[in-house]
N, C-alpha and C positions, 0 to 999 in steps of 0.2 A: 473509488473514493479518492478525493481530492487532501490531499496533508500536508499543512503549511501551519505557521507558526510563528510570532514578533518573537518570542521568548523560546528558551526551551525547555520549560515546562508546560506553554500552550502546544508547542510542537509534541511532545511526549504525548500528551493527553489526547493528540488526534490519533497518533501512532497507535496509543491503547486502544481507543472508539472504536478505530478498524480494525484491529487483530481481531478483536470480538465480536464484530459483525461480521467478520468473516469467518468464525467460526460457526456460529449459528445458520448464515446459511449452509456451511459444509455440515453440520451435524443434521440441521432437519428441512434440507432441502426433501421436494417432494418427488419419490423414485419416479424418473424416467425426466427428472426436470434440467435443464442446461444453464448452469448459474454462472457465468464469469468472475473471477474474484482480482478486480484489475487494483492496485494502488498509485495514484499519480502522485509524486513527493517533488514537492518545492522545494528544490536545492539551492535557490538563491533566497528563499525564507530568512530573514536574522536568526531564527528561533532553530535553523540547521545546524546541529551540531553532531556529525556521528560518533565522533567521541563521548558523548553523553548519551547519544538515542540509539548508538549499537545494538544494545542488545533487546531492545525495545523492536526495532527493523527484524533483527534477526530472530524473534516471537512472532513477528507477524509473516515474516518468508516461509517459516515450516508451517501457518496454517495452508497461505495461499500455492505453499508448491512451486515459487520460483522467487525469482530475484525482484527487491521491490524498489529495489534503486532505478528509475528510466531517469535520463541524460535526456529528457521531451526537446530541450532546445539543440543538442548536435545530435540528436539520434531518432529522430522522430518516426525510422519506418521501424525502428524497436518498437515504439509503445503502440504508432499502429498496427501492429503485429498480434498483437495481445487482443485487439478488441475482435469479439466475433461480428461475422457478416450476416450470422444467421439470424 
């Protein structure tokens, strides 16, 4: 999922979307199914603020199991990393 933001309360509001979507598939993915749970975050959004969306990020890292912060513009073989080939 893609999360960006003018505001940060439009930024919050994608943060929630995806936490949630990414819990329903982790709760009723279908056994034997392969579901990636990738988050891509707009760090140069206006609407970035981790001081306000902390804890918001940090609800959405314990669904998905890792870090949700990618740096896509100096770090890019991180976030290709994450994506499956399969």
């Amino acid at each position: 999922m893609y999360i960006t933001g003018q505001r940060s309360d439009q930024f919050i509001k994608d943060v929630s979307k995806a936490t949630l979507n990414f819990k329903i598939i982790k709760d009723f993915a279908v056994e034997g199914s392969f579901y990636q749970r990738i988050a891509i975050i707009n760090k140069n959004a206006s609407g970035f603020d981790k001081s306000k969306s902390g804890l918001y990020l940090q609800q959405m890292e314990s669904v998905i199991e890792q870090e949700a912060v990618v740096d896509a513009e100096n770090n890019i073989e991180e976030l290709l990393s994450r994506i499956p080939l399969n």
